[in-house]
C-alpha positions as CSV (number, residue, x, y, z in Angstrom):
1,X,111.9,-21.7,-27.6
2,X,110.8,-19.0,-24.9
3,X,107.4,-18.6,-22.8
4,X,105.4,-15.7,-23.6
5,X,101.8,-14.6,-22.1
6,X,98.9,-14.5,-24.4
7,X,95.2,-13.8,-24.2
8,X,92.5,-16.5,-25.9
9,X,90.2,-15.3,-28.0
10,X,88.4,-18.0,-29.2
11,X,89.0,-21.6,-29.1
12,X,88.5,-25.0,-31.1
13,X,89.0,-28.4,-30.3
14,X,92.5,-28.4,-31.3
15,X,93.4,-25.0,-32.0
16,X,92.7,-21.5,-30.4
17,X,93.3,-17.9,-31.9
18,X,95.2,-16.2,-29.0
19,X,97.7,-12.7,-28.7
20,X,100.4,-12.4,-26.9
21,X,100.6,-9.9,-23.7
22,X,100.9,-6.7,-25.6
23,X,100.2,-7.4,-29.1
24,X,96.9,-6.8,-30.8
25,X,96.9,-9.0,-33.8
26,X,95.6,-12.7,-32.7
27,X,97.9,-15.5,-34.1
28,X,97.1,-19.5,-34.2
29,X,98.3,-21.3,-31.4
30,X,98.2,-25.3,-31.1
31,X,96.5,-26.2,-27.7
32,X,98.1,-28.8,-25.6
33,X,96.1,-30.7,-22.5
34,X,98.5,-29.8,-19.7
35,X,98.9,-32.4,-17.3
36,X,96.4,-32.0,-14.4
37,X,94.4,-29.3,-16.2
38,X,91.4,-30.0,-15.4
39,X,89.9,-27.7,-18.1
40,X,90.4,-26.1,-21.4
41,X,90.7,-22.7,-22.6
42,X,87.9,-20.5,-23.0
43,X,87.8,-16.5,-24.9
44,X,89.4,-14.6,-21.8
45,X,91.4,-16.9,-20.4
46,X,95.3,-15.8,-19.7
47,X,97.9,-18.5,-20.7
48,X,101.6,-19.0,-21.0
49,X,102.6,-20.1,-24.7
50,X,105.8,-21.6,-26.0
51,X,107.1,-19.9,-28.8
52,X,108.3,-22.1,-31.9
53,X,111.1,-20.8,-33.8
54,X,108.6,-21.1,-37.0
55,X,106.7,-18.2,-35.2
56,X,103.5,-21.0,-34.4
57,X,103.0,-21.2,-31.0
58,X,102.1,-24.0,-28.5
59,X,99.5,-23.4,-25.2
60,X,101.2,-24.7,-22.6
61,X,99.5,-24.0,-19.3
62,X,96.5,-21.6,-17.8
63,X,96.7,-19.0,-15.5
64,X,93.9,-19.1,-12.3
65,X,90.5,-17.8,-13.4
66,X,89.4,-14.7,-11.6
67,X,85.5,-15.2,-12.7
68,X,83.6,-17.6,-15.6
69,X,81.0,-17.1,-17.1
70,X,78.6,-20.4,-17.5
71,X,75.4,-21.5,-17.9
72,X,73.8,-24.7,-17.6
73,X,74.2,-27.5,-20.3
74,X,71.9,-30.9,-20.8
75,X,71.6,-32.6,-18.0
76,X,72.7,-30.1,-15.5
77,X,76.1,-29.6,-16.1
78,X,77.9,-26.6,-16.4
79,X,79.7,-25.1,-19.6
80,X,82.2,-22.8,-19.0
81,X,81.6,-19.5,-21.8
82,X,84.1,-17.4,-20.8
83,X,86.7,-16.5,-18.1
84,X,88.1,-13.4,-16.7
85,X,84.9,-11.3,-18.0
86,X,83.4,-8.7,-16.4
87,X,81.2,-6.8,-18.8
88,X,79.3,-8.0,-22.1
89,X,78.8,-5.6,-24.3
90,X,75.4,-6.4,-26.4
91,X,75.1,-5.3,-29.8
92,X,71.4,-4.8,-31.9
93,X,70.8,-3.2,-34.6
94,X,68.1,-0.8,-35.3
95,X,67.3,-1.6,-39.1
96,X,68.3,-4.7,-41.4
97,X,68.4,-6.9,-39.5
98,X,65.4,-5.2,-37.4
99,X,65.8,-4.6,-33.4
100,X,65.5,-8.1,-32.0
101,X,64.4,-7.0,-28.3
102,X,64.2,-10.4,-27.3
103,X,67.4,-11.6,-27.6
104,X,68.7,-8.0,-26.0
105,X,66.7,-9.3,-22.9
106,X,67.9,-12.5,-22.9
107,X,71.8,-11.5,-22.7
108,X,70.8,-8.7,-20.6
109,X,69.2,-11.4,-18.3
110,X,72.4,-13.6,-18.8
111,X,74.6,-10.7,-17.4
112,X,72.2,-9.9,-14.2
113,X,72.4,-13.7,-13.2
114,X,76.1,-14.1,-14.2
115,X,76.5,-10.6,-12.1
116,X,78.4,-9.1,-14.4
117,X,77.9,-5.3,-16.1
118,X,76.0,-4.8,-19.3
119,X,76.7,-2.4,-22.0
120,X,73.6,-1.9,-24.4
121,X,75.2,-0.8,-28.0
122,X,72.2,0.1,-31.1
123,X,73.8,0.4,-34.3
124,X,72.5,0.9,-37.8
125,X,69.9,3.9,-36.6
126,X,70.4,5.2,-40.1
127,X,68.0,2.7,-40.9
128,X,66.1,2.9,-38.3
129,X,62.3,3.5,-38.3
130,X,61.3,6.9,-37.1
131,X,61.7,7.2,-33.3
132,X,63.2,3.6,-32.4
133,X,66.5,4.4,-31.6
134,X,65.2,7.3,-29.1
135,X,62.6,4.6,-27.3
136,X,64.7,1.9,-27.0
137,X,67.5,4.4,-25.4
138,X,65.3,5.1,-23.2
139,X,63.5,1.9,-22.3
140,X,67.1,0.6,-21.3
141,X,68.9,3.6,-19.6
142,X,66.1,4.2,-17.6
143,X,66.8,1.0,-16.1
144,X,70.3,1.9,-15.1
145,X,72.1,0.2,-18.5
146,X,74.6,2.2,-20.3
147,X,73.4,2.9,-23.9
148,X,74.9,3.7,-26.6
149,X,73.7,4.5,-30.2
150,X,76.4,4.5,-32.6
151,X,77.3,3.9,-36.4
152,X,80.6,2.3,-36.8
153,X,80.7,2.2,-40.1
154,X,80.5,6.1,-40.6
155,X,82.9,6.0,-37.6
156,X,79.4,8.0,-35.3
157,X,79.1,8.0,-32.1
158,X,82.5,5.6,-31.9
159,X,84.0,7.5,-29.0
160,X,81.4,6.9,-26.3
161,X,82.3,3.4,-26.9
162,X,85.6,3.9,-27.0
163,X,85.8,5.1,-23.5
164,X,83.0,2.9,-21.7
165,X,85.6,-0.1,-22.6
166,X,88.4,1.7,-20.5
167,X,89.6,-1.3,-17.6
168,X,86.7,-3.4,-19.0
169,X,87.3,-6.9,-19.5
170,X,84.6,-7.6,-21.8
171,X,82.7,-9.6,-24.9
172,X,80.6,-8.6,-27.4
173,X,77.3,-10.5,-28.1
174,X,74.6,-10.0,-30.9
175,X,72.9,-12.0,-33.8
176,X,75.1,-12.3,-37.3
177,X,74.8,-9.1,-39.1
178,X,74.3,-6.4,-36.4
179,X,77.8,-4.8,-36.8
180,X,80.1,-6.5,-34.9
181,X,83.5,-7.3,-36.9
182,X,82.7,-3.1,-37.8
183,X,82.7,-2.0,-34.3
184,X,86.2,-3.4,-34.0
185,X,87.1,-1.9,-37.0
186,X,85.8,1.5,-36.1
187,X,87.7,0.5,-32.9
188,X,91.0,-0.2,-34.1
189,X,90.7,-3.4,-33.1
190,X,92.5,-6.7,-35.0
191,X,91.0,-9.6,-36.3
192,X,92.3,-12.7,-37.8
193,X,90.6,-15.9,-40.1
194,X,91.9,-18.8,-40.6
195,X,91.2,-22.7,-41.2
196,X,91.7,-24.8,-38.4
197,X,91.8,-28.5,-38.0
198,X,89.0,-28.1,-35.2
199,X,87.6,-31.5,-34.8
200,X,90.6,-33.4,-34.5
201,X,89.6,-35.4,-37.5
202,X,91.3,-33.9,-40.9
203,X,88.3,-31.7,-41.3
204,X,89.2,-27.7,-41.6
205,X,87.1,-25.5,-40.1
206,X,87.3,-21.8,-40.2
207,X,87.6,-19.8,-37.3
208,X,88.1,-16.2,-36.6
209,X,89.1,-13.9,-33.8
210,X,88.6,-10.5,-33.5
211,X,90.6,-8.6,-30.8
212,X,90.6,-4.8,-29.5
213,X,92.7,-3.5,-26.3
214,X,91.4,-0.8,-24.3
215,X,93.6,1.0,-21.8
216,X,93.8,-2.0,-19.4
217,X,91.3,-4.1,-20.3
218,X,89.8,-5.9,-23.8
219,X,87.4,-6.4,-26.0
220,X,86.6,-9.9,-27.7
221,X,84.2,-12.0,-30.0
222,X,82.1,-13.7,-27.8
223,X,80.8,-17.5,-28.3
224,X,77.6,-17.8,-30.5
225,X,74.0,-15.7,-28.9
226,X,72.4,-19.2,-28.6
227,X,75.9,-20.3,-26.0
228,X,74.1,-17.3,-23.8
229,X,70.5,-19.3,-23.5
230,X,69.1,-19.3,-19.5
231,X,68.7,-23.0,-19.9
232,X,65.5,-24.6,-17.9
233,X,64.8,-21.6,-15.4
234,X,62.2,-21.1,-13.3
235,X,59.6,-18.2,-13.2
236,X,61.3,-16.8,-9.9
237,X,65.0,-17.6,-11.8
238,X,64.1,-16.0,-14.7
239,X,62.3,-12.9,-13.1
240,X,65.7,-12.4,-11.4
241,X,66.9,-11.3,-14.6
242,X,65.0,-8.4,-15.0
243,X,65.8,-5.9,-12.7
244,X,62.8,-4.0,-12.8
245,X,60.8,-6.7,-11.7
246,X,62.2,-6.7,-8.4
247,X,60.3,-3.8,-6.5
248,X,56.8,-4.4,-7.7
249,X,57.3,-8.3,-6.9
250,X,57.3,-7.6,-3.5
251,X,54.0,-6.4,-3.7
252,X,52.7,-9.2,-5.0
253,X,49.6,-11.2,-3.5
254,X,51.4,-14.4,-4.1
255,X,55.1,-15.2,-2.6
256,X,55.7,-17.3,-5.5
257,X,53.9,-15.2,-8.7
258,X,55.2,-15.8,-11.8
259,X,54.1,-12.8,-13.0
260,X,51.9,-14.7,-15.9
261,X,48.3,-15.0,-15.0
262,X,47.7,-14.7,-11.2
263,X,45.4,-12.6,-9.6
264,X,46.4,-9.1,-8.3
265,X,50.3,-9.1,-9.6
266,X,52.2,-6.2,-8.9
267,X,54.5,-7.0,-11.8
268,X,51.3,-6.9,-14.2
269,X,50.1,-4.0,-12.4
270,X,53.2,-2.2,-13.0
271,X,53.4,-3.2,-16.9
272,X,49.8,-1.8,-17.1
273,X,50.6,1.6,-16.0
274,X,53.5,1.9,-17.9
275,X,56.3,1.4,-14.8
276,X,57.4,-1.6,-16.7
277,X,58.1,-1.4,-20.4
278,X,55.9,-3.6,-22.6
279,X,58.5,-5.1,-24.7
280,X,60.6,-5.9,-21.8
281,X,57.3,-8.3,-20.1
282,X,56.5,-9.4,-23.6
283,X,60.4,-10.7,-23.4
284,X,60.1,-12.7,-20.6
285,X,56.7,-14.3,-21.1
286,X,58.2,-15.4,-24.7
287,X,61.7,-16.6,-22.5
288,X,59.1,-18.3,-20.1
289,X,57.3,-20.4,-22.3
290,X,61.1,-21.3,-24.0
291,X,62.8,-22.6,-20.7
292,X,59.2,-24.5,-19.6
């Protein structure tokens, strides 16, 4: 039985798909409490793993987190997403399943609070309605986010991708059906399904991991959209999410505008003569009314 270092993926209650320091394919690992952890894995995480001479493998300790990502659970606590992540990589598509902006500005939001680098990915613009993909490239690279418009299933546009994940440690993020598990395919990437015992309880569960290496760094699934919500924010919290709000806010008649319905708003202001994208205000009046 040796040591080896592997990368988690993704994680159960039991179980976690992880790959070994240098491998690409993800293989099952049993997870083991270590005693005085005083956490479990998460996707990013860096452990040591025994080796079994059946080729299974057994997580035996975690390395110090560099960075977490987390937001905040009921209550007030704090669930750990991710560790050892500097970059989420957002995926929409432009046709079936139609752009869903909102959820773009949410996990865009996520990133700018979490202080980590966004990449904005559009995929399917063969199906796109006439002039989307251009506008929505727009809308977000004029606001400094790195966009890229690709179709991984005809292997398009792959390349620009390819090398905006050199030394990233990142995780992808969109809604079921925009193109994920293809991007890692187009990639190279390696992915792995399997059923798990997750709950502890008898009851198998599938889970999958999905895997690409990029010249120092990684790519990985992410936890579910919904794991990325902004939780019970304030206007002022939530406005902090949105870079382009910053500027104009300080113009503001009111110290603490919410940007909703006050008199002489620079925020509003600024939407009205087109400084501000529509879609983008119309995002977080919908994600203010969701965290009231």
């Amino acid at each position: 039985m040796t040591l080896a270092r592997a990368l988690v993926i993704s994680t159960g209650r039991n179980s976690a798909w992880v790959a070994l320091d240098g491998e690409p394919t993800p293989r099952l690992a049993q997870l083991r409490r270590v005693a005085g952890a005083r956490s479990m894995p998460v996707p990013g995480d860096w452990a040591m793993v025994r080796m079994l001479e059946d080729d299974s493998v057994v997580l035996e300790s975690l390395e110090p987190r560099r960075t977490v990502l987390a937001r905040a659970s009921a209550r007030g606590r704090s669930k750990t997403l991710a560790a050892n992540v500097d970059t989420l990589v957002t995926v929409t598509s432009l046709g079936d399943p139609p752009p869903r902006t909102v959820t773009l500005d949410q996990l865009l939001a996520f990133a700018e609070r979490a202080s980590v680098a966004a990449i904005v990915v559009l995929t399917k613009p063969d199906r796109a309605a006439a002039g989307v993909p251009e506008q929505l490239a727009q809308t977000y690279g004029a606001l400094g986010y790195s966009v890229i418009v690709c179709n991984p299933r005809a292997g398009e546009n792959v390349a620009p991708l390819r090398a905006a994940l050199v030394g990233r440690q990142a995780l992808l993020c969109g809604v079921s059906g925009v193109g994920k598990s293809t991007i890692f395919a187009a990639l190279g990437g390696r992915g792995a399904t399997g059923d798990v015992s997750r709950h502890g309880l008898g009851r198998q569960t599938t889970m999958a991991a999905h895997l690409y290496r990029s010249e120092s760094g990684f790519l990985i699934d992410s936890p579910g959209v919904s794991d990325f919500g902004l939780g019970d924010l304030s206007p002022a919290e939530l406005a902090r999410g949105f870079r382009e709000f910053a500027a104009p806010a300080l113009g503001c008649r009111f110290t603490d505008c919410t940007h909703l319905r006050e008199p002489d708003c620079a925020v509003a202001a600024a939407v009205a003569r087109g400084a501000i994208a529509g879609s983008r205000y119309a995002s977080y009046r919908k994600l203010q009314r969701s965290s009231a």
